[in-house]
N, C-alpha and C positions, 0 to 999 in steps of 0.2 A: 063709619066702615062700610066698605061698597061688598056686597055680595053679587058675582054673576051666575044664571045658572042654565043659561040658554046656552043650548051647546054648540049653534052655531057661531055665536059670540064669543065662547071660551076654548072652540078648537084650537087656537095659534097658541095656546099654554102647553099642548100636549106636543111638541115637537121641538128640538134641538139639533146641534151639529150633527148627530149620531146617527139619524134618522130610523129610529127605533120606532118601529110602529106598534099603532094595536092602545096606546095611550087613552084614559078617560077618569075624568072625576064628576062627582056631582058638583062643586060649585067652585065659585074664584074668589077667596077672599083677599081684598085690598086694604089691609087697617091704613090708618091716618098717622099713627102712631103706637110706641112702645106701649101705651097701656091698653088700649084696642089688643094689639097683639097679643097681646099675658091674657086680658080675658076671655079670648076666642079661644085661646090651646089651651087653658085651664077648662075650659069649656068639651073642647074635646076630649081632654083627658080622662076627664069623668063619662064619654059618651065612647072613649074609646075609638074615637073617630082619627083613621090614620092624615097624617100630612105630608103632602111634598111643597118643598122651598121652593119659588120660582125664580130664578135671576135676571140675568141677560138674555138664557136661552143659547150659551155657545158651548154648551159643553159636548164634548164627543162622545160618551158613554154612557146617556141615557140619563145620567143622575135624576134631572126635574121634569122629567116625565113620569105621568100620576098611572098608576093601576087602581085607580078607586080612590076614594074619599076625597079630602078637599085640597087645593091647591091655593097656599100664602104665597102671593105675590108682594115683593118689598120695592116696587115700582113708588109707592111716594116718599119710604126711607132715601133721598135721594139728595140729603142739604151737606156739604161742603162745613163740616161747625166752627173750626179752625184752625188757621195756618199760622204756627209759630217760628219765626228767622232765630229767633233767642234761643227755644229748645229744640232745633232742627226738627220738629214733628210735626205733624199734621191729623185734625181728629173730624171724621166722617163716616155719615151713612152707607150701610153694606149696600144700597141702592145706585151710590153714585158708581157712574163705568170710570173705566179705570182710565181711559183719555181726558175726562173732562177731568180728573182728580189730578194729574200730571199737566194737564194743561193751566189748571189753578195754580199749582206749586210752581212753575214755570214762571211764572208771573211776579211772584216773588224771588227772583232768581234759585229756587229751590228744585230737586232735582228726585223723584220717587224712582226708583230702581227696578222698582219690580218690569218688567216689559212684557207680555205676555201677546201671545200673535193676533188675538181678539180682542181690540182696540175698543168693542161694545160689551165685553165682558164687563160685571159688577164686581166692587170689593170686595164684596159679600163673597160672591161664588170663586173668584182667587182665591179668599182666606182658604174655605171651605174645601179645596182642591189643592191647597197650597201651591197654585200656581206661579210660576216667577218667570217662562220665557227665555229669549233669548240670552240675555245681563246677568240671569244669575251665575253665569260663569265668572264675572267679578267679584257681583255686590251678595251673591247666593240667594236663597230661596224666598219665597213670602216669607216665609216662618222668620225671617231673620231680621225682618222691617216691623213684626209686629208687637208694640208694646204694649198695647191693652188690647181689650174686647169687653162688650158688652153683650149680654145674650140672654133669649128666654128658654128659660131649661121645658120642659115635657109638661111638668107640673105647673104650668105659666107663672114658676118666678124670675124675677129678674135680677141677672146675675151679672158682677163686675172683676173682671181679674188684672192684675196688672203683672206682668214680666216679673219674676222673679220674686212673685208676693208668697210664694209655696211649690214646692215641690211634691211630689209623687215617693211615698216609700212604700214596703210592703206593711208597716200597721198602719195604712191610710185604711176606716172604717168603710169607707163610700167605694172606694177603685179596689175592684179585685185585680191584681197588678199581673198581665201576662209574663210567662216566660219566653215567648218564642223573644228572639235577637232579630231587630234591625237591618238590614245590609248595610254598608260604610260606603255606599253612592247616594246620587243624590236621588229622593225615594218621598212618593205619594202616593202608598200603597197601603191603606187600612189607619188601625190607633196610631201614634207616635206616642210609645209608653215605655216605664222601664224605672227601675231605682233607680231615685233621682232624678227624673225629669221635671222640667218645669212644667206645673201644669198647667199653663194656658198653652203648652204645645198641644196637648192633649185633645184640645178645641180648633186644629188650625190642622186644616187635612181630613175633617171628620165626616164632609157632604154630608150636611144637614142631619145625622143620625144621632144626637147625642145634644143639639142646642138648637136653636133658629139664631145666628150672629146679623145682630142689629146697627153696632156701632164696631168702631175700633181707629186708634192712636195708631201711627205709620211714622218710622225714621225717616227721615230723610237728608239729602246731600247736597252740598254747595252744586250747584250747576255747573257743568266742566266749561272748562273755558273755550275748549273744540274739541269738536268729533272727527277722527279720521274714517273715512267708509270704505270700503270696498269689496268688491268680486272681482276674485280671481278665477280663471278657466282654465281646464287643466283636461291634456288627450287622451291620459291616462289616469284614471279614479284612483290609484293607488299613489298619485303622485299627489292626488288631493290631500289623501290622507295622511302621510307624512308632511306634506305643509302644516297642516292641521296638531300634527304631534312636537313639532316644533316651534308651532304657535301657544302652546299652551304653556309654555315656558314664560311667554311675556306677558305683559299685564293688562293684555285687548278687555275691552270690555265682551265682546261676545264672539265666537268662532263658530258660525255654521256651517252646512254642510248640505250639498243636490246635487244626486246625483242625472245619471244620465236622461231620466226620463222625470223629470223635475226639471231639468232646460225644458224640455220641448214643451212644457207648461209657458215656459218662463218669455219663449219664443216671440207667442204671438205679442206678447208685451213688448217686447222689447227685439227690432229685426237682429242686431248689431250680437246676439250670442252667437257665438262661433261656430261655425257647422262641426269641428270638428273635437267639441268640447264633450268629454265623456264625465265630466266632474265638476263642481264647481264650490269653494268656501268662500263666504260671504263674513267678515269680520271688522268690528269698528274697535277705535284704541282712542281713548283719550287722549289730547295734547296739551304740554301747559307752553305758555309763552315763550321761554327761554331757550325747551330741549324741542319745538316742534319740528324745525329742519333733519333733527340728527333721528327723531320718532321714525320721520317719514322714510326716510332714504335707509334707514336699517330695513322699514317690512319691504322694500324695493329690492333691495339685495337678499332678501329672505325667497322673495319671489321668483328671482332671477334662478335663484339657485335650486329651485324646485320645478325647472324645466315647466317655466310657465311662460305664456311670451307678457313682456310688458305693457305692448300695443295694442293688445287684448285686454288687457286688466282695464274694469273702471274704478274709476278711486274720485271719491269726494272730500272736500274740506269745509265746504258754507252747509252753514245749516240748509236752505232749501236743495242741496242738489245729496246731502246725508239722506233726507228726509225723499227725494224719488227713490235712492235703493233700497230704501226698507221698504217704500209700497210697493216695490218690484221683489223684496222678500216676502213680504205678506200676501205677493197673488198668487203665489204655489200654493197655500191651503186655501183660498178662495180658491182657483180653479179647481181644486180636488172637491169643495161642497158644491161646484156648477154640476161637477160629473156627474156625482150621487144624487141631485135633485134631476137630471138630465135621464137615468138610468131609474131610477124609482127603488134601483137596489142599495141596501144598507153597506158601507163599505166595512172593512176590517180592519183593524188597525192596532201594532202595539209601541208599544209608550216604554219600551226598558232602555235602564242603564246600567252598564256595566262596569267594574274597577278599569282604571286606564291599563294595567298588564293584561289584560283578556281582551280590552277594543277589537284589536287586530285579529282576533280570532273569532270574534261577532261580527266583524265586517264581513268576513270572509263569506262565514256562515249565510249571513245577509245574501250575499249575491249567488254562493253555491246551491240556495236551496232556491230562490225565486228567478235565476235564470232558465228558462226553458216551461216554466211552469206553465205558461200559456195565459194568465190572469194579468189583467192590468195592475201594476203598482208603482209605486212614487216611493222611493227613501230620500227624508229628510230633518233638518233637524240639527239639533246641540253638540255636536260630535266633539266641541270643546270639553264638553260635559261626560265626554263617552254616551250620550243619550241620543239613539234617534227616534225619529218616529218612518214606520213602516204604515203604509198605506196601501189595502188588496184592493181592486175596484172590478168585483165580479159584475159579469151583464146580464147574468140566468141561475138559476135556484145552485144548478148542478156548480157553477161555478163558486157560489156561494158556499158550497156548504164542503169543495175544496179547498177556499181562502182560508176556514175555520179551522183547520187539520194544517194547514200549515200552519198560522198565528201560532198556534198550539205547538208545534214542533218549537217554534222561534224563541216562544216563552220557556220552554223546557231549556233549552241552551241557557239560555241568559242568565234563570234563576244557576244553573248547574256549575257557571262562570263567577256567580257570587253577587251577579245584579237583581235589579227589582223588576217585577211585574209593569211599574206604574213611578217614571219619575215627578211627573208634575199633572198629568188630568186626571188621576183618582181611578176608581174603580167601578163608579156608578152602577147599575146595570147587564153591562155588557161585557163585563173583566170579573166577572166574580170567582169562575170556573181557575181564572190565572192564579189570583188570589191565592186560593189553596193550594196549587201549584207550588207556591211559593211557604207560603208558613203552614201546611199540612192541614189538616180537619182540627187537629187539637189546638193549635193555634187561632183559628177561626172561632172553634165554641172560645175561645179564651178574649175575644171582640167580643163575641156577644155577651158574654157575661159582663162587662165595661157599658155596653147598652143598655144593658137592663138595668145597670145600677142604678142607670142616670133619667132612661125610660122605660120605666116598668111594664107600662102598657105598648111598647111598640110600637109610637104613632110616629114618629120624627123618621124622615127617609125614608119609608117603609122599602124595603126590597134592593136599596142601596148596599155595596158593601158586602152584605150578606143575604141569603134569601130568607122571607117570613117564615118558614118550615124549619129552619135551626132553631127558632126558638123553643121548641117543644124538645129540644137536646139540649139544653141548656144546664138545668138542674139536674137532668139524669148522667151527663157525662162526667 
């Protein structure tokens, strides 16, 4: 086991997509292995010494940035254990990123679902955030691919659950079982609990507060036989959106959504965006060999008819030319982390989704509150999903600390419309304040008490989720 503790050596651990500063621990522990790791956090537990997870490093909410004590890094949990064609699954380290793990299944003509916009994101930290990306407007969330997990609980034992080995009731002795209620979108905001849940959901969504996830078993899928790709461009955003609500009727693998100031990102990439494109949904759809003519020419006349021009529209069918418009997807939140390392300010950002009857009235919202505000910002995102992400890009404190009064107005809608704070990047840090927003103060002591059961001394996440200062509300409320 490597310990670092030179802090010029271990500052790159104290920073993420989020750019939360102010980050520091005393050291960097590297185990070698699951039993290394059970004896360091048993170690601590008794010493009380708090931990942060470290993953990839792409999370947008601060999660694995450390405010004190130590930081587990799962950089050599990193092996690939097995890919099975017989039980369509696949069994690996939270360490491996999630490209080289689809890039292995691939190889096998196999097919992992989960897509997720940070291609150097870990296993570990999707589980953890129940990240899923794009595709889950198909295939749905991590939560959905995951059939086991292995994990080291607080007290460093090592724990194995499989899918469907137990559920959650209210005489479980261990889980004090919340009442607050779920939303019915799609949601990575705090526990997933509740009678009868299964409880390895329980572990999947939890940023690192309740377990360290070491290992874990993933579905997976025949390899489609082709991808259809494309962006469509549209004069009018509102024309997007109704493409968009007529796409979700068919069976695309993903339907996203940028708008106007998400081009002019998208620009310098690529000259050939339309000067006059105020919108644009980006969506891929499976083809199988037989129906692919009649695939194609249905979203062609879908397009036509959504006063889009066709001459404009790019559209792919080979893999390599699917594969440039997704990295022409993926460089709208690449140029939004150029801005914020360019700017040294933290940007703002929220993560809700909404029921598909209220979209339309969060779009709205979307543009009626941040047009004229005078703050740079980018919408983009799952809009298959009713999910976007909102991005503030203040250049000065003052601007900042109006980004935050707005996020905040956005979140009050959203949750007030029956959505979540937080559909797929969690709560880390920098979303706690929405959190409550959303399930109330009694709700929140009602996580922590699910924490405590599991970590009684508080060391897993610390400041994740919830702040260290609830704890002492715990027993008394």
């Amino acid at each position: 086991m490597l310990i670092k503790r030179d802090q010029d050596s271990i500052k790159s651990y104290f920073e993420d997509s989020s750019n939360l500063k102010g980050g520091h621990a005393d050291s960097i522990v590297i185990p070698e292995d699951i039993d290394e790791l059970s004896e360091f956090v048993k170690k601590a537990n008794r010493d009380k010494l708090p931990i942060t997870i470290s993953g990839g490093g792409t999370s947008t909410t601060g999660s694995r940035i450390p405010f004190g004590g130590a930081v587990i890094s799962l950089e050599k949990f990193n092996k690939i254990i097995d890919i099975s064609e017989e039980a369509m699954c696949a069994t690996a380290q939270s360490g491996v990123s999630v490209e080289d793990f689809k890039n292995a299944c691939g190889k096998r003509g196999l097919f992992y679902a989960s897509h997720p916009t940070e291609k150097a994101a870990f296993l570990g930290g999707t589980i953890s955030t129940n990240a899923s990306g794009a595709r889950s407007f198909r295939y749905g969330p991590t939560r959905k691919q995951v059939k086991k997990l292995k994990m080291v609980f607080a007290t460093g034992l090592i724990f194995e659950i499989n899918r469907g080995q137990r559920v959650l009731t209210r005489k479980d002795p261990i889980i004090p079982l919340p009442t607050y209620k779920i939303p019915r979108v799609k949601n990575s905001a705090g526990y997933f609990a509740g009678e009868g849940t299964d409880y390895i959901d329980l572990f999947i969504g939890q940023e690192g507060t309740l377990s360290i996830i070491t290992e874990a078993q993933l579905s997976l899928s025949r390899m489609p036989y082709k991808i259809f790709s494309s962006f469509v461009f549209f004069k009018d955003a509102r024309d997007a959106w109704d493409f968009a609500a007529e796409a979700r009727r068919s069976s695309a693998l993903s339907i996203e959504y940028f708008d106007v100031n998400a081009l002019k990102l998208l620009k310098p990439k690529n000259a050939d965006v339309p000067e006059s494109a105020q919108g644009a949904i980006f969506f891929e759809q499976e083809l199988t060999e037989r129906g692919e003519e009649s695939i194609v020419n249905g979203w062609l006349k879908t397009i036509a008819e959504h006063n889009a021009s066709l001459d404009d529209t790019w559209a792919a069918m080979t893999a390599e030319k699917c594969e440039k418009l997704n990295q022409l997807r993926y460089s709208i939140p690449e140029s939004i982390n150029d801005i914020v390392r360019h700017t040294g300010m933290r940007r703002l950002s929220t993560d809700i989704a909404v029921p598909e009857k209220a979209l339309l009235e969060m779009m709205n919202f979307y543009v009626n509150t941040l047009t004229g505000c005078g703050i740079d910002h980018v919408i983009f995102g799952h809009i298959g999903e009713c999910h976007l992400h909102v991005n503030l890009l203040p250049k000065n404190e003052m601007e900042h600390k109006r980004s935050a009064d707005i996020c905040l107005a956005l979140i009050k809608r959203g949750v007030s419309l029956g959505g979540t704070v937080s559909a797929e990047h969690g709560i880390g840090k920098t979303r706690r304040e929405y959190l409550e927003e959303m399930y109330g103060r009694r709700g929140i002591i009602e996580m922590a008490r699910i924490k405590k059961a599991l970590d009684p001394n508080w060391i897993l996440g610390l400041d994740n989720i919830f702040p260290k200062e609830i704890l002492g509300q715990v027993d008394s409320a």
